[in-house]
C-alpha positions in Angstrom: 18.9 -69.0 47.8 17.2 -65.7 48.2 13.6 -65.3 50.2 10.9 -65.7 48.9 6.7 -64.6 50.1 4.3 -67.4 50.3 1.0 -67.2 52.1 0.5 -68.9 55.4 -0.5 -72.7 55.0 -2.0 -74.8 57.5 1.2 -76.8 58.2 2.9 -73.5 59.1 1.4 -73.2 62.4 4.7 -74.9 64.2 7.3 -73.1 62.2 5.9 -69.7 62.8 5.4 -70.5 66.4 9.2 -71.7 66.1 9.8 -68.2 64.8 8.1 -66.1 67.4 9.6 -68.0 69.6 13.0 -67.3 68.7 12.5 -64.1 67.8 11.3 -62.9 71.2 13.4 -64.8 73.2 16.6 -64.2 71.4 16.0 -60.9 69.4 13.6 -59.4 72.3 16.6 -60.1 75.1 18.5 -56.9 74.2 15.0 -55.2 75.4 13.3 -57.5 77.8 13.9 -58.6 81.1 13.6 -62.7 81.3 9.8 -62.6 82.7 8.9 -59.9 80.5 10.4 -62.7 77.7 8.8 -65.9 79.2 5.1 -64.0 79.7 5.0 -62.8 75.8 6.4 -66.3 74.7 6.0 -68.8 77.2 7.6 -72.0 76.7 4.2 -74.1 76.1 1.5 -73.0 72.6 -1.6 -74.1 71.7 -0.7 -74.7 68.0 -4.0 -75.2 66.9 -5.0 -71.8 68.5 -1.9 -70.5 67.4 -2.9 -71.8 63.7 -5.9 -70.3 63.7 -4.9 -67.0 64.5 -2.5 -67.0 61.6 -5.2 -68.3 59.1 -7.9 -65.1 60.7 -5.3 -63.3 59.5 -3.8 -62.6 55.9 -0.8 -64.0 57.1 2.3 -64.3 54.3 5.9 -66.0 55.4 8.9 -65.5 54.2 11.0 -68.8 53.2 14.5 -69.4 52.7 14.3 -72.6 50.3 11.7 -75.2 52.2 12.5 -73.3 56.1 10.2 -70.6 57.3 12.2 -67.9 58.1 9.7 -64.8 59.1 6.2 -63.9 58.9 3.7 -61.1 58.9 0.1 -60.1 58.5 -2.8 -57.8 58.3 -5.8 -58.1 60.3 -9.2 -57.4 58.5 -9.4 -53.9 60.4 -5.8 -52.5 59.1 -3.6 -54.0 62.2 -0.1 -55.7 61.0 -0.5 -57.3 64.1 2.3 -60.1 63.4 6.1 -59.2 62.2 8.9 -61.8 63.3 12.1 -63.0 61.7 14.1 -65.8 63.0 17.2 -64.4 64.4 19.3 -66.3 62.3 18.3 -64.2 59.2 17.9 -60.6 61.1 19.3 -57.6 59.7 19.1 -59.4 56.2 15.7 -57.4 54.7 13.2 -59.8 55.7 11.3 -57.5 57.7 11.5 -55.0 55.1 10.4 -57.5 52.7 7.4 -58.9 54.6 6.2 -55.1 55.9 6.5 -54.5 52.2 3.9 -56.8 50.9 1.9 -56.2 53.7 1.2 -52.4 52.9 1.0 -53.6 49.9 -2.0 -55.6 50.2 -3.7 -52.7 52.5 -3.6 -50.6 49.6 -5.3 -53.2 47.6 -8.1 -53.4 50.1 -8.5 -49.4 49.9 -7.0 -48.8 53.1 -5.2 -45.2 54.5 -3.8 -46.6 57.5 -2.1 -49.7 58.9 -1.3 -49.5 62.8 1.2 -52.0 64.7 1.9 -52.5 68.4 5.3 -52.4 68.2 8.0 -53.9 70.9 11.0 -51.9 71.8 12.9 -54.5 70.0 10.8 -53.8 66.7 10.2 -49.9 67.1 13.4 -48.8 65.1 12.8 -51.2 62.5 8.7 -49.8 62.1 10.1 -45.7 62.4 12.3 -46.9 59.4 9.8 -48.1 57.4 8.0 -45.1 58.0 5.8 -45.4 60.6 5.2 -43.1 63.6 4.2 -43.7 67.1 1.2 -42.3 68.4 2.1 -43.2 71.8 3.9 -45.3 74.4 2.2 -48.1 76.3 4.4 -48.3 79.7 1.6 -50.9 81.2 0.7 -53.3 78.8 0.4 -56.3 79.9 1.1 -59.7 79.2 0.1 -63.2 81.2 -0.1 -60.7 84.5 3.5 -58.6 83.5 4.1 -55.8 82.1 5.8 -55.5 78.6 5.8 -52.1 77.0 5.2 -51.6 73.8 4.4 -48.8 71.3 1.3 -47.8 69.0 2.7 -46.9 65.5 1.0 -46.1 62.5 1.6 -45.7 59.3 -0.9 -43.3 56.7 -0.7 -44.8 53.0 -0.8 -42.8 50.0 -3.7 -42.5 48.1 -3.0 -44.8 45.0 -3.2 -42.4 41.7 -5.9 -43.1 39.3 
């Protein structure tokens, strides 16, 4: 069954943790040392604060028949603050696909840009999608460690018209 974009509904708020979750502790791995991994997903959430975040946003997730397998979204002020696929489906186009529809809805709202704060693990991914990095954040931090990270961005076209 192929994947398919849906927008983020209130009873996704465990599956996309579930996601996350998987995503930086298995994906992130090849990047992250194991306290850099625990402080950016620790093994506890607050799924209704994690729910809400997802509904502030305009959150879409990608599903492979009924099972949430990835998720994105666009903040108000042009962030794609949120891009995770499950590692089980990695490689596969889901990021692609989700990234996709995201610029696409930033161009319906008139915007020129879309930034991201990319992890190592994402960066290539983001540079092949077309966005650049404005610059390298060796002392982020996370829950009191550091986990670098990158700022990207991404100009869109004007639309023609």
């Amino acid at each position: 069954m192929p994947v398919t974009l849906r927008p983020y509904r209130d009873t996704d708020a465990e599956p996309t943790w579930q996601v996350f979750h998987a995503a930086v502790r298995v994906t992130g791995a090849m990047d992250y040392t194991p306290e850099q991994l625990e402080a950016w997903s620790p093994d506890e959430v607050n799924l209704e604060a994690w729910g809400r975040r997802r509904a502030a946003a305009w959150t879409l997730v990608a599903v492979d028949g009924d099972r949430v397998v990835g998720f994105s979204d666009l903040t108000d002020d042009g962030v794609l603050d949120m891009l995770f696929v499950h590692p089980d489906v990695g490689g596969q186009g889901v990021a692609r696909l989700l990234v996709e529809a995201v610029l696409g809805e930033a161009r319906r709202r008139g915007l020129t840009r879309v930034v991201t704060h990319a992890s190592r693990t994402a960066r290539p991914a983001f540079e092949r999608l077309g966005f650049v990095i404005d610059r390298e954040n060796p002392d982020n931090w996370t829950r009191g460690v550091r986990v670098p990270n990158f700022d990207m961005h991404l100009d869109l076209p004007a639309e023609p018209g």
